[in-house]
C-alpha positions as CSV (number, residue, x, y, z in Angstrom):
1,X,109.7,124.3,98.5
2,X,106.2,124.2,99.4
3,X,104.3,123.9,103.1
4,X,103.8,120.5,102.2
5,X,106.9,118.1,101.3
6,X,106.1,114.5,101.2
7,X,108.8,112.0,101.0
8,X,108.8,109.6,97.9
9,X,111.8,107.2,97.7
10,X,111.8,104.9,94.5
11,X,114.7,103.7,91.8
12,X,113.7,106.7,89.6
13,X,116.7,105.6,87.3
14,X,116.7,102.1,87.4
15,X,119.8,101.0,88.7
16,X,118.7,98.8,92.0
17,X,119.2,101.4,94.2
18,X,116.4,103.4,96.2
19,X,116.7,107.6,94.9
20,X,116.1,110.3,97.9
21,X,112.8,112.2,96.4
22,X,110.3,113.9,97.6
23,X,107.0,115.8,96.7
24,X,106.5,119.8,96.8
25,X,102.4,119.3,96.9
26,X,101.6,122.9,97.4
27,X,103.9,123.5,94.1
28,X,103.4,120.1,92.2
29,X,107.0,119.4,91.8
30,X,109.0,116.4,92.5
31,X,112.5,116.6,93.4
32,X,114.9,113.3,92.5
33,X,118.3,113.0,93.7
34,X,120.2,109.9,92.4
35,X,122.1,107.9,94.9
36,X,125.9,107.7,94.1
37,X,128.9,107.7,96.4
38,X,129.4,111.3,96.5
39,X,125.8,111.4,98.4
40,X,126.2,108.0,101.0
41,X,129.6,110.2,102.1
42,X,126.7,113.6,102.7
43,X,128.4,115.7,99.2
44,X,124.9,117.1,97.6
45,X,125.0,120.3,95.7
46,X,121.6,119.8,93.6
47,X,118.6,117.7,93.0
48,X,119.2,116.0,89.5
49,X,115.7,116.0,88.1
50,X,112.8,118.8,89.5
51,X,110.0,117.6,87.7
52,X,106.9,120.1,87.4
53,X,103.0,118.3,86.9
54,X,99.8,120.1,86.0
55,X,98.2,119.5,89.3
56,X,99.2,120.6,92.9
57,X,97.1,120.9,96.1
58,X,95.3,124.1,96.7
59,X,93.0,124.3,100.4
60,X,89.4,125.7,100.2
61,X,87.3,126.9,103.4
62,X,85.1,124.6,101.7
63,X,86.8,121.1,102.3
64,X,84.8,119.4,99.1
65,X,86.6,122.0,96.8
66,X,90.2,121.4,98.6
67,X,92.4,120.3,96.0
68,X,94.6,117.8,97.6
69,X,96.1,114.6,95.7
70,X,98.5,111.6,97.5
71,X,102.0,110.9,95.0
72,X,101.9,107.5,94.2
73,X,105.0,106.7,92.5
74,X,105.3,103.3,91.1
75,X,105.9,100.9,87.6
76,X,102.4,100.7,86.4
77,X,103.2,99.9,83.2
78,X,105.3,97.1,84.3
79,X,107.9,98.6,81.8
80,X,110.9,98.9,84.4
81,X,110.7,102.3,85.0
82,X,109.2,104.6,87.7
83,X,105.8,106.2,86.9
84,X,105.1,109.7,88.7
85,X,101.0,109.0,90.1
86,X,98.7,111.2,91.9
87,X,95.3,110.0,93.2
88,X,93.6,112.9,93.3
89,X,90.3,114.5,95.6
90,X,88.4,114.7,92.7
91,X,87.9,111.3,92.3
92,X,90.7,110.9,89.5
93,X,94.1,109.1,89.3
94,X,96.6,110.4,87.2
95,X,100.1,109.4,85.7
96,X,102.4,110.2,84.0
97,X,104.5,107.0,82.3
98,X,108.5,107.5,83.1
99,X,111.0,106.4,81.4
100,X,115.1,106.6,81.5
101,X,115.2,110.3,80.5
102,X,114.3,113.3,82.3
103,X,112.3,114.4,78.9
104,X,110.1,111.3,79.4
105,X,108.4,113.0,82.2
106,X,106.4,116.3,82.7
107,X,103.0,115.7,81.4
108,X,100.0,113.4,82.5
109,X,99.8,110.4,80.3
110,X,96.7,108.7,81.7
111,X,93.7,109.6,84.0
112,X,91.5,107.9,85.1
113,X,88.1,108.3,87.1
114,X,88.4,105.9,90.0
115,X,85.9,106.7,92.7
116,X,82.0,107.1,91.9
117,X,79.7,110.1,91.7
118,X,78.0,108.6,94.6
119,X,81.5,107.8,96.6
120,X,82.5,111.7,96.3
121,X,78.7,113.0,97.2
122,X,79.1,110.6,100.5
123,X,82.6,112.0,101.3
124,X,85.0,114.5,100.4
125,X,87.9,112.7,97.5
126,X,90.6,112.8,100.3
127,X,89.1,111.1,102.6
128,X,89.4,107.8,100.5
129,X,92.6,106.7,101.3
130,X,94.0,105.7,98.1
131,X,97.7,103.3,98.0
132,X,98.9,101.3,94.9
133,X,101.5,98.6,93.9
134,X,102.9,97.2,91.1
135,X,100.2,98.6,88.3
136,X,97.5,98.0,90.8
137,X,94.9,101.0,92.3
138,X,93.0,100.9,95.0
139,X,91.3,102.5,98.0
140,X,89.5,102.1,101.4
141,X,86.3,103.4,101.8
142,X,86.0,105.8,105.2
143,X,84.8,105.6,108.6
144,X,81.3,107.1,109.0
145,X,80.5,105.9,105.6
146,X,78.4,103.1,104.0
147,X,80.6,100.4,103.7
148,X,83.2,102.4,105.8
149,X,86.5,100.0,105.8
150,X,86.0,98.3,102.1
151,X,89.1,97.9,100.4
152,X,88.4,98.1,96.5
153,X,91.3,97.5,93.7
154,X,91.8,97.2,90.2
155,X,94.9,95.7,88.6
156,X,96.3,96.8,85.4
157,X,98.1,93.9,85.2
158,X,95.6,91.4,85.4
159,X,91.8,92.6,85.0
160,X,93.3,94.7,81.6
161,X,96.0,97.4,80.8
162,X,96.2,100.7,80.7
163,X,95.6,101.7,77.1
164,X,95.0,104.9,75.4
165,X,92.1,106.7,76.1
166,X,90.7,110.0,75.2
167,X,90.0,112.2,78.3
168,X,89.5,110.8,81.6
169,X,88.8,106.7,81.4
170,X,85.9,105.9,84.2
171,X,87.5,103.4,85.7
172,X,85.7,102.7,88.9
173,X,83.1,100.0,87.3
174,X,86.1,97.4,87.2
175,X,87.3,97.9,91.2
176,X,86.5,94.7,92.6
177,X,86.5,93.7,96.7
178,X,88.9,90.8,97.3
179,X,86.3,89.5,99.8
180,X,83.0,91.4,100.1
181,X,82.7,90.8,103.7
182,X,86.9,91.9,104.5
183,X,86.5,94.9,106.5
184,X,89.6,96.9,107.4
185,X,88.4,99.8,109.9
186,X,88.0,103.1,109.9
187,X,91.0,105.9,108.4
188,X,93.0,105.1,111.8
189,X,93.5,101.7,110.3
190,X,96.6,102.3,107.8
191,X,96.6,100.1,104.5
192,X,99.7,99.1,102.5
193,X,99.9,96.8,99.9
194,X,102.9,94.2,100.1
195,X,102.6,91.0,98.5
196,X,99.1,91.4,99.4
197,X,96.7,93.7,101.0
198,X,97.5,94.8,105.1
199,X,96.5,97.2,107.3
200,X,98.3,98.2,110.1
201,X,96.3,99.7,113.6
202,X,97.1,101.6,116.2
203,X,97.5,98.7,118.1
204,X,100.8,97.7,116.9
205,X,98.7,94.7,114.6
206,X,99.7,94.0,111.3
207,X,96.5,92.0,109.6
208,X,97.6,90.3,106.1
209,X,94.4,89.1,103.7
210,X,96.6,86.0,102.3
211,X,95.7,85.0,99.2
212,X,93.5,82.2,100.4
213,X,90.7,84.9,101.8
214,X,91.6,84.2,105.3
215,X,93.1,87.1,107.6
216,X,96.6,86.5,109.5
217,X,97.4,88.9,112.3
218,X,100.7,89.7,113.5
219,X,101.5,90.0,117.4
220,X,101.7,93.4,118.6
221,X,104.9,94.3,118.0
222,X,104.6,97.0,115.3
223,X,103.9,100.2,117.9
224,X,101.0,102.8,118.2
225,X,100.3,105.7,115.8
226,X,104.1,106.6,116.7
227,X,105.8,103.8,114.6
228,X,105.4,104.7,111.4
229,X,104.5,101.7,108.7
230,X,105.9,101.3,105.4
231,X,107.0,98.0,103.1
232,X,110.7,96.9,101.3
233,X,112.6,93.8,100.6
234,X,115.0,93.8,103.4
235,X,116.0,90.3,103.1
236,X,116.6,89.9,99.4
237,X,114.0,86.9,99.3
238,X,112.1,89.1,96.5
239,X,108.9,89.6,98.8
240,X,107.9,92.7,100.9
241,X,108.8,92.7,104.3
242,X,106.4,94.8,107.2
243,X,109.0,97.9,109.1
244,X,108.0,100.6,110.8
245,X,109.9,103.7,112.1
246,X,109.5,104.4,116.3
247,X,110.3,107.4,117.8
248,X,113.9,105.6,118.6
249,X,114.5,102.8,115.9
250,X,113.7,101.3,113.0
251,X,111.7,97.5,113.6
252,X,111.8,95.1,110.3
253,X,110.3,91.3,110.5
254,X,112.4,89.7,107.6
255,X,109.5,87.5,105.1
256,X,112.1,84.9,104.9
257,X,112.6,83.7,108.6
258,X,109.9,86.0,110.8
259,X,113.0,87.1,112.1
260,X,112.6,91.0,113.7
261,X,115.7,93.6,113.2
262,X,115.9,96.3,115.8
263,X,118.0,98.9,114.2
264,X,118.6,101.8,116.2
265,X,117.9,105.5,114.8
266,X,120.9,107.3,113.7
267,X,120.2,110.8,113.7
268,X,118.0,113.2,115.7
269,X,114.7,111.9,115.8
270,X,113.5,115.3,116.3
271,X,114.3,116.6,113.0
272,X,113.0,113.3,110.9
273,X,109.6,111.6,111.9
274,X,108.5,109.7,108.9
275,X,110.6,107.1,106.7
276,X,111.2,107.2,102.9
277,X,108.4,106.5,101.5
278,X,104.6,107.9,102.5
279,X,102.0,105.8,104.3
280,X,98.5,107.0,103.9
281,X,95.5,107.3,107.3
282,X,96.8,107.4,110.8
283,X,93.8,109.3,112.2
284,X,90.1,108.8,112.0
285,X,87.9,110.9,109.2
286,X,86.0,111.4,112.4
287,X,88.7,113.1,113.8
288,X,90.0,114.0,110.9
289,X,86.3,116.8,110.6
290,X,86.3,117.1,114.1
291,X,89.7,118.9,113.4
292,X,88.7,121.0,110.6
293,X,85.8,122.2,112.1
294,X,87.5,123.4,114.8
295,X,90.2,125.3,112.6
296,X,87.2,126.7,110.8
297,X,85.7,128.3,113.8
298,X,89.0,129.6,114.4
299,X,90.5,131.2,111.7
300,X,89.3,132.8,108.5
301,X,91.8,130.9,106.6
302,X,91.7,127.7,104.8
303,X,91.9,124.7,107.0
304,X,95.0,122.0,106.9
305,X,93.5,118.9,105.7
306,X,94.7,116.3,108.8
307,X,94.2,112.9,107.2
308,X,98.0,111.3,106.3
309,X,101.1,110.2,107.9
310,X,99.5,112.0,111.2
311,X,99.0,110.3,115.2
312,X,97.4,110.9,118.2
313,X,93.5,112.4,118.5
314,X,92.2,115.8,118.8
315,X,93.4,117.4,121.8
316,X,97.2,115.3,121.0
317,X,97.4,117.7,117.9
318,X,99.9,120.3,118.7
319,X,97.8,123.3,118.7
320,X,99.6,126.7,119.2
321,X,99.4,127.8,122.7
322,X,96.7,130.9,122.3
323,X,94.5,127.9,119.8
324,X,94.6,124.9,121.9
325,X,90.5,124.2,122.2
326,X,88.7,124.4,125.8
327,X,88.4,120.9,126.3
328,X,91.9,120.1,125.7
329,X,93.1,122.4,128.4
């Protein structure tokens, strides 16, 4: 595999239970490993699918030209079975419609433009940070941006579906704002979508935009950049419920009661820092330059994009000991 493996656990075979997977993005190739008995009891010879895409994330000294795309994995069809999904820095989302055969993957099905011309000249493509749900797109627009914190959507499911269309399908004149004046802060700020749109902050606050426009906020019990967000239906009541991952357990408030599970991490924590599934933001674009500046000045090479699943601010960065920066020593 690749320098850059993000995890990406869905029911790729669509029998209720949740497949190990995860995303070579340097390569472009998912790897799918089915859940049976054989690997709960830690047997695992293979992966049972390795699915090859015609896009994968290339770095450029010039960070406008990096190739770099988030997997987005979901039904957006609303057929029942897993779609493969990248949102990609250029501005386009991609997928590929699954099916129940490993021959129903492979190639891109649907693409479709989903930020403006004038959203890509204002910021670099990865800087949006891009999540999706159940057929639906969307993104939040950046911190040191015009309208920095603006979550925009589109839902296949309700404004439209996907269709056929020749080429790339500009997409972006039908993303709507739930509320034009719902602000969710800057790239620190991490969105999900559960039953509705949330953001979780460094804080340890989970903010909910219910479906009657107003804003519910959680108590601070979520954890800092350390406790890693991400949403499932723990308690079988059919809605999303809000967990994170801390450095030392795993912390789920259960939709059906508001009760919160404390379940202690069973493995090194060392070796595994993120849950199954990928949770986009975590650190300011602010920071997020600041850092590739600095790697620019540097090095001759290409610099790491620093945007996802990352914690802590510039000098919390674990710099190699002969690159740590001045003002960080």
């Amino acid at each position: 595999m690749g320098r850059w493996v993000w995890p990406v656990v869905e029911d790729y075979n669509s029998d209720g239970r949740a497949d190990l997977a995860v995303y070579d993005k340097e390569h472009g190739v998912w790897y799918i490993k089915f859940t049976n008995k054989n690997l709960l009891v830690g047997r695992w010879s293979s992966w049972d699918w390795q699915i090859q895409l015609p896009y994968h994330d290339e770095l450029n000294r010039s960070v406008r030209l990096t190739k770099y795309a988030r997997p987005l994995p979901g039904d957006y069809n609303s057929d029942g079975n897993i779609d493969l999904a990248l949102a990609r820095s250029d501005g386009i989302w991609s997928i590929d419609f699954g099916g129940p055969n490993r021959s129903d993957y492979g190639s891109f099905d649907q693409s479709v433009n989903y930020l403006t011309p004038a959203q890509l000249a204002a910021a670099p493509g990865w800087a949006y940070l891009a999540v999706a749900d159940h057929g639906d797109l969307s993104f939040k627009v950046p911190d040191s941006v015009s309208g920095a914190g603006q979550w925009w959507g589109y839902s296949a499911l309700y404004g439209g579906d996907w269709g056929t269309y020749g080429g790339v399908y500009d997409l972006y004149g039908r993303f709507v704002q739930p509320d034009p004046n719902f602000s969710l802060g800057g790239n620190d700020q991490i969105p999900l979508i559960g039953d509705w749109p949330t953001t979780k902050s460094s804080q340890g606050i989970w903010t909910t935009l219910e479906a009657d426009g107003h804003l519910s906020q959680s108590d601070s019990i979520y954890g800092g950049l350390d406790c890693h967000p991400f949403m499932a239906d723990y308690d079988g009541d059919g809605k999303q419920d809000r967990a994170v991952q801390c450095p030392n357990e795993f912390r789920i408030v259960q939709s059906s009661d508001n009760s919160v599970r404390h379940i202690p991490l069973a493995y090194n924590s060392s070796e595994f820092s993120m849950p199954g599934k990928i949770y986009v933001g975590g650190i300011s674009y602010q920071t997020s330059q600041q850092i590739i500046d600095y790697q620019l000045q540097i090095s001759n090479d290409p610099p790491v994009i620093p945007v996802d699943m990352v914690q802590g601010d510039f000098c919390n960065i674990p710099w190699e000991p002969t690159k740590i920066p001045q003002e960080c020593q």
